[in-house]
C-alpha positions in Angstrom: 57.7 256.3 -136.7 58.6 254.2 -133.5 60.0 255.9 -131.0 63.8 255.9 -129.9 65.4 254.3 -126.7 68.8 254.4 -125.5 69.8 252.6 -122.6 72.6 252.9 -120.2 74.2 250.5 -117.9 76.9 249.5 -115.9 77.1 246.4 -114.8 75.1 242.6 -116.2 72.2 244.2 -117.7 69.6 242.1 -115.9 67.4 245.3 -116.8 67.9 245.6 -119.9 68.0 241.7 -120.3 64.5 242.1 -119.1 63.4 244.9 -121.3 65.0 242.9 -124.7 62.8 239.4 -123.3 59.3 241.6 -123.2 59.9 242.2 -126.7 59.5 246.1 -126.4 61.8 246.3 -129.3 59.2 245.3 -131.8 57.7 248.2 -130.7 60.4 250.8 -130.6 63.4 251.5 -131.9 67.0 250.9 -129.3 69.2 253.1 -130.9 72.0 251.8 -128.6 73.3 251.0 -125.0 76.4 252.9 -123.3 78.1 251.5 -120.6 81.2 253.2 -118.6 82.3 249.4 -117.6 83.3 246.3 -120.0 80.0 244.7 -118.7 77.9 241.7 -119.6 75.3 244.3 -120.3 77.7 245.3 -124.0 77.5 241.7 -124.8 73.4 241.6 -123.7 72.9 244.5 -126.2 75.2 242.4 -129.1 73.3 239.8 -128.7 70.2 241.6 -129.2 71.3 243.4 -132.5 71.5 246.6 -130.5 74.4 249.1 -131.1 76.9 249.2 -128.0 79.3 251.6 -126.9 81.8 251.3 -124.3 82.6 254.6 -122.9 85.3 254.2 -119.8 85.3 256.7 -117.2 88.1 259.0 -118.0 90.3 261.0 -115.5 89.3 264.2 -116.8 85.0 263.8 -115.8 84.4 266.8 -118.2 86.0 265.3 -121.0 83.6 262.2 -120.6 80.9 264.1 -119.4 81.3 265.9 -123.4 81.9 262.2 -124.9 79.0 261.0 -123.6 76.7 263.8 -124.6 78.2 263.7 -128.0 77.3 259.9 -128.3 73.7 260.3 -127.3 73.1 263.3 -129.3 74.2 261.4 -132.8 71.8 258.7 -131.3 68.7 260.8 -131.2 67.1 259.0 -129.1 63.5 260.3 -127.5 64.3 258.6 -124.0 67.3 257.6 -122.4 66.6 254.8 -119.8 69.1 254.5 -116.9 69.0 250.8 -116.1 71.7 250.4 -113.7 73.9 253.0 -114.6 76.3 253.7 -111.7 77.4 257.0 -113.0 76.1 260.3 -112.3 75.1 261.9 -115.4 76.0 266.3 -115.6 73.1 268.7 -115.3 73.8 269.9 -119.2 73.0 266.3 -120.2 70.0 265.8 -118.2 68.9 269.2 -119.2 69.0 268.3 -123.0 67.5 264.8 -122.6 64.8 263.1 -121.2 66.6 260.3 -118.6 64.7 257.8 -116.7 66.2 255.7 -113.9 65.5 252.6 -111.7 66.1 252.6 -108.2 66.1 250.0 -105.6 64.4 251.5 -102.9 61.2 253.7 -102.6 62.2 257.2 -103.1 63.1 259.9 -101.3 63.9 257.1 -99.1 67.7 255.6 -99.3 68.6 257.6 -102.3 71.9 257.2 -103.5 74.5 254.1 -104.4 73.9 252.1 -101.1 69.9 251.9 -100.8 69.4 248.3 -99.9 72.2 248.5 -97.5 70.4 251.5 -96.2 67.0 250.2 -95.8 68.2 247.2 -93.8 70.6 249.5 -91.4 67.7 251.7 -90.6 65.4 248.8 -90.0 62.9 249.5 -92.4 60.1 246.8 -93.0 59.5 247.3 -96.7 61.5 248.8 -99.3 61.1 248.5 -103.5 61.7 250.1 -106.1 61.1 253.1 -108.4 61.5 254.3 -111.6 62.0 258.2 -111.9 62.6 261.1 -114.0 66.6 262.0 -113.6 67.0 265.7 -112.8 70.2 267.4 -111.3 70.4 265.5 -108.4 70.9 262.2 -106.7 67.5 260.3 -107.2 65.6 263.1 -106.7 63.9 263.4 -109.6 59.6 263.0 -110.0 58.7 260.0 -109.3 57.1 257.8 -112.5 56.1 254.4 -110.5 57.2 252.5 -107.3 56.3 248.6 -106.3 57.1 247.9 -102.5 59.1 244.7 -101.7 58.9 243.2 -97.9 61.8 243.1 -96.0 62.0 239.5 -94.5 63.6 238.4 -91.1 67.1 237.0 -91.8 67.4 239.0 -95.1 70.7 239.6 -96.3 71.6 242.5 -98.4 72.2 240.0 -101.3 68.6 238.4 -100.3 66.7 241.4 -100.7 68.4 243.2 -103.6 67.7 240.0 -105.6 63.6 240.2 -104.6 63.9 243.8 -105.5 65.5 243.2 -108.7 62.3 240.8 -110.0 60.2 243.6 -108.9 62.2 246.2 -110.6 62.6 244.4 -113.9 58.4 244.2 -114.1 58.2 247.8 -113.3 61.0 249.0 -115.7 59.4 246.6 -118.4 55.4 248.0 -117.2 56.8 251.9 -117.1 58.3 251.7 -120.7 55.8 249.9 -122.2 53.0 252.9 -120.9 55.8 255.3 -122.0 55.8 253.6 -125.7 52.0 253.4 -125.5 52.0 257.9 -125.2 50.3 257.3 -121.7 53.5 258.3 -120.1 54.8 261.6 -120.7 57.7 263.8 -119.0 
């Protein structure tokens, strides 16, 4: 039986764009893609065949929080795969299911929403990216796989996040696929 994905993201879906193109689902099974925005990344999944549900930030967070968790849990899926999800998930939820995230910058380094803007104001020479296991915090859960990215002279945050984002797509792509193949394991 193949094993079951879900993916959630917020805003184009470049990463899951990326994931779709490698053809990882002729060898497992999207069960769906949530997004908390009307994104491109709904219409990415569409046009892939793969169920999509757009779940809007409400003004009561626990109400969504429980909306959320309800979705996921009639999806079934074996991994949930944050790919570009700006949103927080609650502790209950990453508690009850296994939740892996990208993140554009080498953790623990520049955690949170801002990391490329980070890594340039603190003058770092190199940055990346890394895909981790989500646990209660803020990109601080263990890290799965990293690939560095140079900082250049002159870059721009708009420069760098797009050299980060061709890393981050290969290492999303390279991290599920070991994950599909039962090398990876939470």
């Amino acid at each position: 039986m193949a094993k079951k994905i879900l993916l959630l993201a917020s805003g184009s879906g470049s990463l899951a764009q990326a994931i779709f193109d490698a053809g990882l689902a002729e060898r497992a099974e999207f069960v769906g893609l949530i997004s908390d925005k009307d994104s491109l990344a709904l219409e990415r999944a569409r046009n892939f065949g793969i169920r999509d549900f757009y779940l809007p930030m409400k003004a009561d967070r626990t109400e969504w929080n429980r909306e959320i968790f309800k979705v996921t849990e009639s999806l079934q899926p074996d991994l949930v795969v944050s790919v570009g999800f700006m949103r927080v998930l609650a502790p209950d939820y990453v508690a009850h299911f296994h939740v892996m995230n990208t993140h554009p910058a080498l953790l623990p380094l520049f955690p949170g929403a801002h990391a490329v803007r980070d890594a340039l104001a603190a003058g770092a020479v190199e940055t990346g990216t890394t895909v981790h296991w989500v646990d209660a915090g803020v990109d601080t859960g263990p890290i799965i796989a990293q690939r560095k990215v140079a900082i250049e002279p002159g870059d721009t945050e708009e420069s760098l996040h797009e050299r980060i984002k061709i890393a981050e797509r290969n290492l999303i792509v390279e991290t599920l696929t070991h994950w599909i193949d039962g090398a990876l394991t939470q």
